[in-house]
N, C-alpha and C positions, 0 to 999 in steps of 0.2 A: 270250289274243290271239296267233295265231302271228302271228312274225315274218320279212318275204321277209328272203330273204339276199342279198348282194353276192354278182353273178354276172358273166362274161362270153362272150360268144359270138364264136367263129368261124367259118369255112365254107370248102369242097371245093368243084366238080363235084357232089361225089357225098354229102358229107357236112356236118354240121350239129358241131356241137364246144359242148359247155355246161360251164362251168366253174365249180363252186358254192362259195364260201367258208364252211363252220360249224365254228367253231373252238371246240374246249372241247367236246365230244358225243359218246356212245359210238356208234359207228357197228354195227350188225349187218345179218343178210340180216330179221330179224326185226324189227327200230326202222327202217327203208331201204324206202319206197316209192317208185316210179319207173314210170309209165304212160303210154305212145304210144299217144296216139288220134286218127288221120289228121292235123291240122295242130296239136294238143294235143298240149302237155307238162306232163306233173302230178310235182311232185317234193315230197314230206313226210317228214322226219325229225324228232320234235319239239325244239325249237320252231319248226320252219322251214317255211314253205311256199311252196310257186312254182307258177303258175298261168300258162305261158308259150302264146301261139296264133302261130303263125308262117305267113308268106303260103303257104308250100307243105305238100304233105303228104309225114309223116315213116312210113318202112316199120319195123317190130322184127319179122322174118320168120327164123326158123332154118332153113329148109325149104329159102329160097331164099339162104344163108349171109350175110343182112343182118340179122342181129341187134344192138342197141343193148346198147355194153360198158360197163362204170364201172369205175373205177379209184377208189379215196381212198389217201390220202397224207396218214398225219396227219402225218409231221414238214416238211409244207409250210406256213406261216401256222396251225399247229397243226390244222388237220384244212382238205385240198382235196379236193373230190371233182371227178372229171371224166366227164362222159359225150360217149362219142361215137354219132351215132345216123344211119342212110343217108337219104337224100333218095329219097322215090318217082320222082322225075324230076330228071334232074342239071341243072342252071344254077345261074348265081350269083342269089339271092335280096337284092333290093334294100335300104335304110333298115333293116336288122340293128339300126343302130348308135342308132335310134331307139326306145329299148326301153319309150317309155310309149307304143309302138303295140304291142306284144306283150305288155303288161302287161293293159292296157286294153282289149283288142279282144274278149278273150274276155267280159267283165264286163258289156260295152254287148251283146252278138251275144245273153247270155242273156235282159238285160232285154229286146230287143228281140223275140225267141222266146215270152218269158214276154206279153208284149203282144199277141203276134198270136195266143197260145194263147187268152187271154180274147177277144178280137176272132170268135174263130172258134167259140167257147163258143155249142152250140144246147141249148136249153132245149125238151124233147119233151113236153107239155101232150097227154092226152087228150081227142079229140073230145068224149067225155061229160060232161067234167067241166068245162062251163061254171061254174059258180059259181066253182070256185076259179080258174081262171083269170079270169074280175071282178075276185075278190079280188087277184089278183096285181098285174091290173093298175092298180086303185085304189090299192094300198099305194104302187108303181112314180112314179104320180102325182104323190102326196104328199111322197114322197121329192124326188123331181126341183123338186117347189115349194118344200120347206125348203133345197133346194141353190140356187137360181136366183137368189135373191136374192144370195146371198153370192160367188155368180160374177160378178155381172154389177158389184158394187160394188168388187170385186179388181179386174175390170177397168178400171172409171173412175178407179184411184190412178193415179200417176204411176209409172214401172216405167225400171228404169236396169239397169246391169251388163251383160254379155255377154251379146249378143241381145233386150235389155230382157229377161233373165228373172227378173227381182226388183224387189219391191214392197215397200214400210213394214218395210223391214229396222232402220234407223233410229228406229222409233219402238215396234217389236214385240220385237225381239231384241238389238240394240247397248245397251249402256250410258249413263244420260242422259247428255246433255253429249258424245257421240259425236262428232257431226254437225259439231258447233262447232271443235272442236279438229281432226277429220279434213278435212273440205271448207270451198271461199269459199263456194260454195252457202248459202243461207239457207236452211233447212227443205225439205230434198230429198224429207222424204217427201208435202207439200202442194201446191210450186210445180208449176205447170203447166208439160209439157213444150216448149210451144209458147212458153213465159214464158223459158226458161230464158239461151237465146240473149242476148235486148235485153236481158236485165240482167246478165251480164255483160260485154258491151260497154259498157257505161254504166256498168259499176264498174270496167275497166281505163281509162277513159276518168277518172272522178275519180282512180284513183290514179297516173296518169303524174306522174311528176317531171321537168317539163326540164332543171331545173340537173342532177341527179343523170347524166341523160343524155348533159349534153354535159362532165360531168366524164367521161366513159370514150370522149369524142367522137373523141381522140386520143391514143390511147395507144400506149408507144412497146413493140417489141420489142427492144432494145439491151440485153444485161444489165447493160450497161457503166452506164448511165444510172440515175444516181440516182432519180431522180423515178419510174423505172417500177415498175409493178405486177408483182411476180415469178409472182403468179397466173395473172396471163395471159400472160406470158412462157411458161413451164412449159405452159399448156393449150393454146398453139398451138404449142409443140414436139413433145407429145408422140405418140408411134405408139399410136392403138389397136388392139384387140385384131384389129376386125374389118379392118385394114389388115397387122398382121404375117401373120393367119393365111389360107393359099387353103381356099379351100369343098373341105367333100367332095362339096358338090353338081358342081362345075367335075370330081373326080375322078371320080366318077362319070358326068358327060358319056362322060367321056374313054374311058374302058372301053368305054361302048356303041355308041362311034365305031369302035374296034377290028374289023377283020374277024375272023368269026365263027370261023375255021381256027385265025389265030392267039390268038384268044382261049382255046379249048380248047386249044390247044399250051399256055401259059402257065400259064393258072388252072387244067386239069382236075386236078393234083398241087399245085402254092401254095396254102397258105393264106393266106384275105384277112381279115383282123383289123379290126376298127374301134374305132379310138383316138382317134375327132376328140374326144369326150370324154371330163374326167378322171373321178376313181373317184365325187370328191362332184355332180358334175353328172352322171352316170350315176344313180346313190341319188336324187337330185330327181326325174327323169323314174319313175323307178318309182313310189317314194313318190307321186307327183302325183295326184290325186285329183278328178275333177270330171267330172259328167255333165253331155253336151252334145248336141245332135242328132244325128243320122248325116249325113254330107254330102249326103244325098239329098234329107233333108229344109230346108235351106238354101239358100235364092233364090238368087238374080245378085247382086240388090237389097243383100240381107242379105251377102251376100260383102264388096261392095264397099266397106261402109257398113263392117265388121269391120276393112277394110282400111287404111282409113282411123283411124278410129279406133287401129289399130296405131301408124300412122304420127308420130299425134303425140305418143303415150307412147315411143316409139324417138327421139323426136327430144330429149325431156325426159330421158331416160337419157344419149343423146350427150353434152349439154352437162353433167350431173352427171361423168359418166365423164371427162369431160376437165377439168375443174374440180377435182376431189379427185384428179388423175393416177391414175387406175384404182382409189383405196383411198378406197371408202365410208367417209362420216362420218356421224356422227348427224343432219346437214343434211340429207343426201341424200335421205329419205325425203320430207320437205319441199316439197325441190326439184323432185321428180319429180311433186310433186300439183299445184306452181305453175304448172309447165310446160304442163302435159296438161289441157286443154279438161275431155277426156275425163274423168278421175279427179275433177278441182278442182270440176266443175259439173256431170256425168254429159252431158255434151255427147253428143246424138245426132243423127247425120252420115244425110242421107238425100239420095243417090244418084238421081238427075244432079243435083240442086240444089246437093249439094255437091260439089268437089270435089279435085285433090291439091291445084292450086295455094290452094286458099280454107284448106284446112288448114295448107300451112305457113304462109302470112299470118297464122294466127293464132297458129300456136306464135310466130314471130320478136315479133309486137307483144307475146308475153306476157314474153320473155323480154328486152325494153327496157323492162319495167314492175317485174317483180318480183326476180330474182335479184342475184345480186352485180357480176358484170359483165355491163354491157347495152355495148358496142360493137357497132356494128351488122356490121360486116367479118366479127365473131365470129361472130354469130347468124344472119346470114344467108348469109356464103359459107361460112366452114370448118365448121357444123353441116349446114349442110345437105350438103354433099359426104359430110360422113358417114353421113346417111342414104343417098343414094347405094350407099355402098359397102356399108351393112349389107345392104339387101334386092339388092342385086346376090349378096354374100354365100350367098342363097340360105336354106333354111330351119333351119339348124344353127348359121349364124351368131346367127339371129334367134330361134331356143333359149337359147342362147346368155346372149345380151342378156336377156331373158325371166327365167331363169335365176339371173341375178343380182339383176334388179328383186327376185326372189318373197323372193331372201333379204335385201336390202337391209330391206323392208318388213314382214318376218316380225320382223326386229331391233325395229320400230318400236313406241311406245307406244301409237301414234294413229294409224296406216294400215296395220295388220296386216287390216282388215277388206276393201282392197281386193285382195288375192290371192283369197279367196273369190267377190268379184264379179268380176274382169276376169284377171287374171292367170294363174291356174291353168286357168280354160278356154281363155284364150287359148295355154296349154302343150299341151293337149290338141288342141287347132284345126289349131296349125301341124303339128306330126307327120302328122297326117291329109293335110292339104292337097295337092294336084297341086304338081308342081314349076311347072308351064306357068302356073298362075293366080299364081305368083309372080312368076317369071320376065315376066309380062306386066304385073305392078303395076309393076316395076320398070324395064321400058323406059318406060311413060307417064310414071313419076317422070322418067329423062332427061333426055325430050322437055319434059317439061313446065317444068323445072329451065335448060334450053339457052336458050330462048324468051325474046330482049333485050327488057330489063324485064319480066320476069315477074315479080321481088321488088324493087320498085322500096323505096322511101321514102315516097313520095307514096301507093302503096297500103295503106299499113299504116294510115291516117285516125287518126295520130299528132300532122300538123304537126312531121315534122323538120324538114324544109328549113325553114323559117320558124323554129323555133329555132335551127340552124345557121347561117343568114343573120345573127338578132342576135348570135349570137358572134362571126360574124366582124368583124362592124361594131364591137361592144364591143373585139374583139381589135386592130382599125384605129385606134379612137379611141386605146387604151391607148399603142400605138406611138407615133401622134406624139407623145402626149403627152409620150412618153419622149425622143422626138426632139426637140421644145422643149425640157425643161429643159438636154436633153444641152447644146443651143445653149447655154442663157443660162450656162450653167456654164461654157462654153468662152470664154464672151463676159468674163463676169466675170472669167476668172484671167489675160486676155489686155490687160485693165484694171488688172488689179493690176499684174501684171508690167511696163507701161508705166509705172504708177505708181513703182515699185521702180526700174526701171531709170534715169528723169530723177531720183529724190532720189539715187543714185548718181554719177550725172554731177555736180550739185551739189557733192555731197561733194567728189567730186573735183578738179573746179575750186577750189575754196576752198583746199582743201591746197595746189594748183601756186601758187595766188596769194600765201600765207601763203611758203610756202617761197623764191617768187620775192622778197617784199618781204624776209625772212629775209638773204637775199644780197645785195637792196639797198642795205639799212642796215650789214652787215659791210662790202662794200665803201667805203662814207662815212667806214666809223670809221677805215678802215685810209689813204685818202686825205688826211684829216684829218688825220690824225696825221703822213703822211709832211709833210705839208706845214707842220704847224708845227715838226717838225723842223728845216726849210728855211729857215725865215724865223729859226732862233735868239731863238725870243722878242720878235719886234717889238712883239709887241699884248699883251704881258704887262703893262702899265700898264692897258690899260684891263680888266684883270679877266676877262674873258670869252671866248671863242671862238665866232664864230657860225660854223655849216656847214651846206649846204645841198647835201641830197641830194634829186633828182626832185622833188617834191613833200611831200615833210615836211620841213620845218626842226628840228634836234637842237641842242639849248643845253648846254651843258658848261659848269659851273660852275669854276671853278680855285679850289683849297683854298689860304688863305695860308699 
């Protein structure tokens, strides 16, 4: 099985630049093929092969001194080889940097060749020889009758994945127990597509939790605040990718804004390199694998419906991506099937009946039913502005994002089978795609996004407001109720303290009193006394002494 190798490309005016890494291989003019044929590049050294088709055609001419040069260097990453090769017609050659369209292009161009070869296949029958052509046509017949059957029953299955191009994958090829564990869907290879819809509203519908909801009703961003969720602290702080990084699509505007003069002053000697992505998101695009119609053969209808459907696995990514801070977890896979209509229930979007506004409605209602944090602030202003920015982003962002889903889900136990249905064509789609048919999804998103109450509350047929309401009311009752005890608490200690303070005063009158009678009675004894001084003993006969101070009478005895 040869193996492509990691390459990169640059570009001239005039020139084409291929840079091929095979490290570890004896390189000779003998083991070294390398063949220009008009917009073909064939390169094979075993084990390696490259099969590159680029939008222009490339000249290997001695004659006219445009011959294609190679260089290798094995003590560069232990074997580089470089070729340079001239352009038939100088200009800068667009989307280089999109290399599952150069990979791919040739692949689909021959199936499609190989197609119109049998299409155009005439079968030359002599006049004379009627019987065998009977025969022919009788066998032809038969044929077409043991096939008809089994067509027409393929077609009445239920068909999901990109483009509905697949049928009883689930019950033909997946592993039992697939279904179960990958999608909410009940038996996707049986329900009816027209079923699919009302029964998942009707199971997002049993599984809302209001408490759960209006536990995330208010939550705070303070980090300070003990009570907050650091989750979502962190996922509304954080910059994603497609906000640090400018499109190369915006860079590419820019060049072709440029007048023509000084464009050629500039670029006819610069080389223009493209580095919007890294080495292992380059290897994905190559690697990527998946036959899909030619854009010729793809409606409005089916565009739209495509686009859509994008939209709301882009929007299940967003809140994953900001939820884990850019670093997938073994949740995420999860998260992204919960999210997405499209993935969770093979939800099929048909154009004008659906439309953006109707699909984010339904990502935000799924994303207050099933994930970790359901605030609504969350789900419907800061994701969706990220959507916003992805497909404003253009289509490399949206690679990108794509890019990562394929690997998030490749990790997976239980959704590795949706890369094969929606993911990987959808890798293949976008590369293909018109910049302008993005570019035009993305202004309607805006518009449609701008548009006061577009993503109300009331339209999500949740019953927030009416859960909200009883929080509030529950959170009104709670306060006074707080607010009364506070009273009777204050009431109480303002009772006591009246209480405290008159047995104080008591006390202390009692004391003045004691202490005043205290001094009443010293002063008696001492009057007493002077005064029996005084008298020398007159009433010493009769024994006794009476004295009489205020109100107590004091008896003193005399000792004989």
């Amino acid at each position: 099985m040869p193996i492509t190798p990691r390459f990169k490309l640059s570009q001239t005016e005039t020139q084409i630049t291929i840079i091929i890494h095979i490290p570890h291989i004896r390189v000779s003019a003998s083991t070294l093929e390398i063949v220009v044929d008009g917009c073909d590049f064939h390169f094979h050294s075993s084990p390696y092969l490259l099969y590159l088709s680029f939008p222009g055609e490339l000249v290997d001419d001695v004659e006219t001194c445009r011959e294609a040069k190679t260089i290798y260097d094995p003590s560069n990453q232990n074997g580089v080889l470089t070729i340079s090769i001239y352009k038939k017609e100088e200009g800068i050659w667009k989307d280089l940097d999109l290399l599952g369209n150069l990979v791919g292009k040739s692949t689909f161009a021959a199936s499609n060749d190989d197609i119109r070869k049998q299409e155009n296949k005439i079968q030359v029958i002599s006049s004379t020889d009627d019987a065998t052509c009977l025969q022919e046509e009788s066998n032809s017949e038969q044929q077409d009758a043991t096939l008809f059957p089994d067509d027409i029953h393929s077609c009445l299955k239920p068909h999901y994945g990109f483009l509905n191009m697949h049928h009883s994958v689930f019950t033909a090829y997946a592993r039992e127990g697939l279904s179960h564990d990958m999608l909410e869907i009940p038996n996707p290879d049986e329900m009816p597509v027209d079923e699919r819809r009302e029964q998942r509203l009707n199971t997002e519908r049993m599984k809302f939790d209001p408490d759960r909801y209006l536990g995330d009703f208010d939550l705070s961003c303070d980090s300070d605040d003990e009570a907050a969720d650091m989750i979502f602290i962190e996922a509304m702080k954080m910059e994603p990718h497609w906000n640090r990084l400018s499109s190369v699509h915006d860079l590419t505007n820019a060049f072709e804004k440029l007048d023509t003069e000084e464009t050629e002053k500039v670029m006819g000697t610069q080389e223009v390199s493209h580095d919007f992505f890294n080495e292992e998101e380059k290897m994905q695009l190559v690697e990527n694998k998946a036959a899909i119609p030619p854009l010729s053969q793809i409606s409005k209808e089916q565009k739209e419906s495509l686009l859509l459907s994008l939209l709301d696995i882009m929007y299940a990514y967003a809140y994953d991506h900001r939820t884990t801070i850019g670093d997938a977890t073994c949740e995420s896979s999860w998260t992204l099937m919960m999210l997405s209509p499209t993935l969770s229930w093979l939800e099929i979007y048909t154009p004008p009946y659906d439309d953006i506004l109707s699909i984010l409605r339904w990502s935000i209602r799924r994303a207050l039913i099933y994930p970790y944090l359901r605030n609504f602030d969350f789900v419907a202003n800061v994701l969706v502005k990220d959507l916003q920015h992805i497909f404003a982003g253009g289509k490399r962002v949206i690679l990108r994002c794509l890019l990562q889903i394929q690997k998030i889900l490749d990790k997976s136990e239980f959704h590795y089978l949706f890369n094969k249905l929606y993911i990987c064509p959808y890798i293949i789609w976008i590369q293909r795609m018109d910049d302008e048919d993005l570019l035009d999804f993305s202004c309607r998103l805006n518009k449609c996004v701008s548009t006061e109450m577009a993503i109300s509350k009331a339209s999500l047929d949740l019953n927030l407001e009416i859960h909200e309401e009883r929080l509030l009311s529950e959170t009104k009752v709670d306060e006074d109720n707080s607010e009364r005890s506070s009273e009777d608490d204050d009431s109480n200690d303002s009772v006591d303290q009246c209480s405290d303070s008159s047995h104080s005063d008591c006390e202390t009158e009692c004391r003045v009193s004691n202490i005043l009678l205290d001094s009443e009675i010293d002063n008696g004894i001492q009057l007493e006394t002077s005064q029996r001084s005084a008298t020398g003993g007159e009433n010493a006969n009769n024994g006794t002494i009476s004295t009489t101070h205020g109100p107590k009478k004091i008896l003193i005895e005399e000792l004989p």
